[in-house]
N, C-alpha and C positions, 0 to 999 in steps of 0.2 A: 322652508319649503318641504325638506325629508319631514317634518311632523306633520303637515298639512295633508301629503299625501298618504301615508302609513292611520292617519286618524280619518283622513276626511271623508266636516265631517268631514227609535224607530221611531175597541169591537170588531168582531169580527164582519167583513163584509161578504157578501153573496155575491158568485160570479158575474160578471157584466159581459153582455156580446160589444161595446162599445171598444174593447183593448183587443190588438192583435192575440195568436193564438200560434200560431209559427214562428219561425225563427227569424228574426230582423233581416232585412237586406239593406247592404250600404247604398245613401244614395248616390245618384252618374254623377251628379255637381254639385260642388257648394259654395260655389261662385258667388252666387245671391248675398248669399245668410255672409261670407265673408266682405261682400262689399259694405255690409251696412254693419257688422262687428268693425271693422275698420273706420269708420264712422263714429263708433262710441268708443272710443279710447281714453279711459279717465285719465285724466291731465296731472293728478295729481299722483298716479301711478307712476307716470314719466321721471318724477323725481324722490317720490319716499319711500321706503323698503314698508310695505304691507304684507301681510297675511291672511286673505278671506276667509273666514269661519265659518257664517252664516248669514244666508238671506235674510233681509225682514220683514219680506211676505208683503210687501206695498212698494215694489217694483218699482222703488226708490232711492232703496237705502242696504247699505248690509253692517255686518258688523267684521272686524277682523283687530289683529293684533296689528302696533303700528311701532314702527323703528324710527325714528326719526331725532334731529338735535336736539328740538322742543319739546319731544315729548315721546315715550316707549312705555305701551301700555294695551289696554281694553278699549278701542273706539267703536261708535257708530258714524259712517260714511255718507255722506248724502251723496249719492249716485249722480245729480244732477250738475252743485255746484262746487263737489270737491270739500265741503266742508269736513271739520273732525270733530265730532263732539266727542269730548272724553268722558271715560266712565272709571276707568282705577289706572294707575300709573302701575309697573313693574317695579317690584324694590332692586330687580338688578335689571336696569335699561338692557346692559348688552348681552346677559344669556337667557333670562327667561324666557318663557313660550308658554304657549296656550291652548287647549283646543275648546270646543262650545257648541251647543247647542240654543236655539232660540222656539219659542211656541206661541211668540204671535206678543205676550208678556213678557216673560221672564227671561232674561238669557242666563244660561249654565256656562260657566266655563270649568274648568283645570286648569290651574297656573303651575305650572312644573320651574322647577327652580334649580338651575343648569340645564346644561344643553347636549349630556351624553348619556341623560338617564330620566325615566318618566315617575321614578319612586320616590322621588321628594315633591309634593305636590299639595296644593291647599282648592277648594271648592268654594267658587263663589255663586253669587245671584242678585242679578241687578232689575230689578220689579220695573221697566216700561212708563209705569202709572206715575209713580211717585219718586222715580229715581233715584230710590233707594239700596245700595249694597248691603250685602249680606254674609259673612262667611260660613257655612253650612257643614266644613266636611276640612280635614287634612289627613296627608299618609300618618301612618302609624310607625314610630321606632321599635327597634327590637333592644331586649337587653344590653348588648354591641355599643347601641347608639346609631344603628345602621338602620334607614329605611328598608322596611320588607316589602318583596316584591308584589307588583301590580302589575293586574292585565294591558296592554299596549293599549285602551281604547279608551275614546274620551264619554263624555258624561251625555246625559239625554234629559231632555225634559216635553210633556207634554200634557196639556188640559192641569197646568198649576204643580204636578209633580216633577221632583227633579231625582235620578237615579247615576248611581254609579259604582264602579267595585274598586276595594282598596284592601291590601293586604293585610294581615296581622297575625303572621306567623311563618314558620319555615315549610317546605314544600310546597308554596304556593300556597296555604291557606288561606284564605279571603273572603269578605264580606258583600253582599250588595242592599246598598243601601235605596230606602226610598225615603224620601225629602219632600212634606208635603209643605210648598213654599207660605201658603195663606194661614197656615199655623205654625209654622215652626215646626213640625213634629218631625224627627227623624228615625227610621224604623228600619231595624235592620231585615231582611228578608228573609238572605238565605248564609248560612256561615257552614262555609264548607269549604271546594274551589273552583269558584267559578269563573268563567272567563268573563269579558264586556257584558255588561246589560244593557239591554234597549227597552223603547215602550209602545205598545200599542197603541188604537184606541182605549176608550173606556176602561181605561188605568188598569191595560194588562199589562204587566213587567216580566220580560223574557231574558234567559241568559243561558251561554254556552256551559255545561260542566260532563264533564268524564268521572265513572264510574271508580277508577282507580289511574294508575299511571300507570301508560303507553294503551289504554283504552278510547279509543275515538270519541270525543264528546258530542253531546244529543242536548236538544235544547230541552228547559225547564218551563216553567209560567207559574208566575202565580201573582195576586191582585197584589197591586200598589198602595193599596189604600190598606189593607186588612194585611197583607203577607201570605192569606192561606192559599196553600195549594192549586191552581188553575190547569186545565186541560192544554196544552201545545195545540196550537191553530195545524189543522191540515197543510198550510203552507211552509210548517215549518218543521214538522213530525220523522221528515225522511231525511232529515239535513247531519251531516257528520264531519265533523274538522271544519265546520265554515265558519269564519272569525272576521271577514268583510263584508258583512250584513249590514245594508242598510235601508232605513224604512222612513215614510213621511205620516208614521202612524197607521198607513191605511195597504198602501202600494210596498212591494218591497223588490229589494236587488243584489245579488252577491254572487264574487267569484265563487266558483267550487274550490274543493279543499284544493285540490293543485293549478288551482291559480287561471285554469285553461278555458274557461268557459263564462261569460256573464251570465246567469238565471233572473226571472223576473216571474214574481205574480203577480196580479193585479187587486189581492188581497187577502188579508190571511186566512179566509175559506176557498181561497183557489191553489190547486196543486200547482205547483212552481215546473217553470217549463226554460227549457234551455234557448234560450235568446240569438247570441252571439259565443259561433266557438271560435278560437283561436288556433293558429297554424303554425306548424314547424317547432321553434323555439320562442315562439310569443306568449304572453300572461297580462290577466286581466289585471292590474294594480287594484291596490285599497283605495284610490280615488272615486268609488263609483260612489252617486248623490243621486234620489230620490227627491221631485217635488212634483205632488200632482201626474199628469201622464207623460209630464218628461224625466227623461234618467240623465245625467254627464257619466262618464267611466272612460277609463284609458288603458290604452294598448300599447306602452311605452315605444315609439316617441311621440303618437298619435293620442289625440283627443278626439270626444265624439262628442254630439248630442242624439239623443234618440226620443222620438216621438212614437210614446207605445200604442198609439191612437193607431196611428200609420200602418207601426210598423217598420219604420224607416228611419236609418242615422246616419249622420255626414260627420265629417272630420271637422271641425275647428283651429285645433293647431298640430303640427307637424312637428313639433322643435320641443315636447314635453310641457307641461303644466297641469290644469286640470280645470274643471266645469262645475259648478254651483248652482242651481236650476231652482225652479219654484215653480209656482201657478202662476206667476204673469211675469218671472224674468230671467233671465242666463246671466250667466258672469261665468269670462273664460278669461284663466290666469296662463300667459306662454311663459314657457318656461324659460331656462337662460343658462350657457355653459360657465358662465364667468364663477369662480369660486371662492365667495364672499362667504361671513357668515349672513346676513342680513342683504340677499339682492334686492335691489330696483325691477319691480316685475310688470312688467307693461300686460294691461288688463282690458278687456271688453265688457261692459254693464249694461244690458238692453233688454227692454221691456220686450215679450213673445209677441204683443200686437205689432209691432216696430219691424218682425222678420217676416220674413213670405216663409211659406209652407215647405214640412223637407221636402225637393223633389222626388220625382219618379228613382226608381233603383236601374240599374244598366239590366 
C-alpha cells in the first residue's frame, strides 16, 4: 500500500471552456456516490491482499499486483465476476512489488525485488493482443555489486511507447529510457540526472532534472520516438521541485513542491491553475490519478474524487486509501490500520454512469 501511494500510479491541446477554471469546491454530500460505492464492493477484495495499479479503460477490468496462496504476481481483474487472470508470477511471492502503467495495449510495469528499496528492479511488457511478455529494461549494478540509485517513480507508457529512468552511476546519474514496444527498440533519451519521466500525447516524453545539486529541477521534453530536443508545453514550463505529476496524456495533476496544494490543467497548452489548497498541517499525497475529466488525490486520511467538468469533489473515504479513475470508472481502495505486510483492502469498482452527478458545493 506505501508503494502504491508514493508511485500512484503522463500533443499538445488548446484551452477548452468545457473544464472549470477556479478553484474546486468540496461538495455538501456524498451520500449518493457512497450508497452506491457501497454497493460495488469487490468480493474478492474481502479476502485477497491486491494492489490496483491500473485501470483498463473498459470500465471493467483493472490490473494490479495480487498476494494470495495461489498465486503473487501481475493480474488482470475482472471487475465484474472477481476473476484473476494471470499475466507473470513474482519470483519472491512475499516481497516483491510492482508499480504500472497501462495505454489501452500494453501494460508497463516495474517489478522491484525487496520491499525496502526501489533499485533492484527489472521492466516488463505484456502486449493486450497477443498476450505476450516481455522483459525490456533492469537496474543497473555498480562496481560494488550494489544497485545505483533510481528516481522513486514508476514507468509510463503511451500510443505503443514505454519510458522510464534507471540509474547507472554515483550521484544520482541516470538514464531515461524510451522503449518502442512494436519494435523492440530501446533508446536512451537523456543521460544525465533526471528524475521520473512521463509521456505526453504524440510521443512527447517529459522529465524532471536540476541543473546541478541543491538547484530546483525544471522540466525537460523531448520526442520519444527520435530523442531530440522538444519544447516544455506551457503547462509545464513554471513548474519546480514537482515530482507528483500526473497525466492521462492529455489532462494533468500535481501536488506543489511542498506538498500543500493540488494543481490541474486541462492540457498541456493550458497554464496550470491551483485547484485545491490545503490547511493548517494537511498535504496533498502522491496518490493523485488522472483519467479523462476526473482526478482521485488525497488529503491524508481523506480521499476525493473530483469532477474538473464541475468543478466539484466529494470525499470517498475517510479512513486512508486512494482513487483510480478513468473515462468511464472509479476504483476506491480504503485503507486499513491493521499492520501486515500484504493487507486485505476492501475496494469499490464502479462504472461513472452507475453514480449520480457530484452534488452542489455547501
Amino acid at each position: 500500500m506505501a508503494l502504491a501511494a508514493a508511485l500512484a500510479p503522463a500533443g499538445a491541446a488548446a484551452p477548452t471552456a468545457t473544464f472549470a477554471r477556479a478553484r474546486w469546491c468540496e461538495a455538501r454530500s456524498g451520500a449518493a456516490w457512497q450508497h452506491v460505492l457501497s454497493r460495488h464492493i469487490l468480493a474478492l477484495s474481502r479476502r485477497t491482499a491486491l494492489i490496483p495499479l491500473a485501470l483498463a479503460n473498459d470500465g471493467r477490468s483493472f490490473f494490479a499486483a495480487v498476494y494470495s496462496r495461489r498465486f503473487a504476481g501481475m493480474a488482470k481483474i475482472d471487475g465484474r465476476t472477481g476473476a484473476v487472470i494471470r499475466i507473470k508470477s513474482f519470483a519472491d511471492p512475499k516481497f516483491d512489488q510492482a508499480s504500472a502503467a497501462y495505454d489501452g495495449r500494453w501494460l508497463v510495469w516495474e517489478e522491484y525485488h525487496g520491499f525496502d528499496s526501489f533499485n533492484d528492479f527489472s521492466v516488463w511488457a505484456w502486449d493486450a493482443r497477443t498476450r505476450k511478455i516481455t522483459k525490456i529494461g533492469s537496474a543497473a549494478r555498480s562496481p560494488s555489486g550494489q544497485f545505483w540509485e533510481s528516481p522513486w517513480r514508476g514507468p509510463d507508457v503511451r500510443e505503443g511507447i514505454a519510458t522510464w529512468v534507471e540509474g547507472v552511476g554515483p550521484d544520482q546519474l541516470g538514464e531515461v529510457h524510451s522503449y518502442d514496444l512494436r519494435n523492440g527498440r530501446d533508446l536512451v533519451v537523456r543521460h544525465g540526472h533526471p528524475g521520473g519521466a512521463f509521456l505526453l500525447r504524440r510521443h512527447l516524453l517529459v522529465w524532471a532534472e536540476a541543473s546541478a545539486r541543491g538547484i530546483p529541477t525544471t522540466m525537460r521534453a523531448a520526442s520519444a520516438v527520435t530523442g531530440a530536443p522538444a519544447r516544455v508545453p506551457p503547462a509545464l514550463r513554471a513548474l519546480r521541485n514537482v515530482t507528483g505529476l500526473q497525466t492521462d496524456g492529455r489532462r494533468i495533476a500535481y501536488p506543489d513542491a511542498q506538498y500543500k496544494a493540488l494543481w490541474w490543467s486541462a492540457g498541456p497548452g493550458d497554464e496550470p491553475y491551483e485547484a485545491v489548497p490545503t490547511r493548517h498541517l494537511h498535504h496533498v499525497d502522491n496518490s493523485v490519478h488522472v483519467g479523462g475529466r476526473w482526478v482521485g488525490f488525497g488529503i491524508y486520511p481523506d480521499v476525493y474524487v473530483a469532477d474538473t467538468k464541475s468543478g466539484r469533489y466529494l470525499q470517498v473515504s475517510g479512513r486512508g486509501g486512494w482513487a483510480l479513475v478513468s473515462s468511464d470508472a472509479v476504483l476506491v481502495v480504503y485503507g486499513t490500520t491493521k499492520k501486515v505486510l500484504h493487507p486485505v483492502l476492501r475496494m469499490a469498482f464502479v462504472r461513472l454512469r452507475d453514480l449520480p452527478p457530484i452534488p452542489a458545493c455547501s
